[in-house]
N, C-alpha and C positions, 0 to 999 in steps of 0.2 A: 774483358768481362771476367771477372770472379770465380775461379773453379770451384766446385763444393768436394770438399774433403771430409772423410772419416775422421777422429779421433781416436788413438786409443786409451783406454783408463785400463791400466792393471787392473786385476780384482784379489790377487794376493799379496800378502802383506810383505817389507823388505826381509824380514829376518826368512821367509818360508823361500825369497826368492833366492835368499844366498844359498840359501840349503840344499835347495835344487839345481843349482849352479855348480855348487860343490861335486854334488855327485855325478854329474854330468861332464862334469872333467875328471874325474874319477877313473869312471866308464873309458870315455874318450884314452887318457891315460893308460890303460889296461888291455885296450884292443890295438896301440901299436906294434907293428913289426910281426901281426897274427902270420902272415902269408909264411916269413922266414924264422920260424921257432922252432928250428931245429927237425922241420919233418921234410920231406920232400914233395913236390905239389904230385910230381909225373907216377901215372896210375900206370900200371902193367897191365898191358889190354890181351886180354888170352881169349880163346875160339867161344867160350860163355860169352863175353864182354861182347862182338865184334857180331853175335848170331842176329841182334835184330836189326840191325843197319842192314846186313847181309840179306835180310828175309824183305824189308821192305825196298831195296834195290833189284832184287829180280823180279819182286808181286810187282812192281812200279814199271819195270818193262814188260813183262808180260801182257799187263792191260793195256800197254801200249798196242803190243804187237796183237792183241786180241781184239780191240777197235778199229785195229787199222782190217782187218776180217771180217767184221762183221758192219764198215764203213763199205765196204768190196772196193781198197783203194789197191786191191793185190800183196799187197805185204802179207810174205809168208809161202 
């Protein structure tokens, strides 16, 4: 039996599609090698940088250890 398939038709003309093509390799062109351009990726993580990982690893046991108290499984 017969699949029924889409078609596609372009709807812009060839000289619009090189043009766009062009620039698109362009782009493409222009964003190789971003990652190693000369800067370094690795951030220096100081006690600012590190405070809210910090804030939400102890909120995060805390309500542990505060459910496990108000579950009365004894914890605490």
């Amino acid at each position: 039996m017969p699949v029924a398939t889409d078609v596609f038709h372009p709807t812009i003309n060839t000289q619009e599609r090189e043009e766009r093509l062009a620039k698109w390799k362009m782009a493409v062109e222009r964003s190789m090698h971003w990652e190693t351009a000369g800067r370094h990726l690795r951030v220096p993580m100081g006690l600012w940088d590190t405070l809210a990982l910090g804030l939400y690893a102890f909120g995060s046991f805390g309500m542990v250890l505060l459910a496990g108290l108000v579950a009365g499984d004894g914890i605490g």
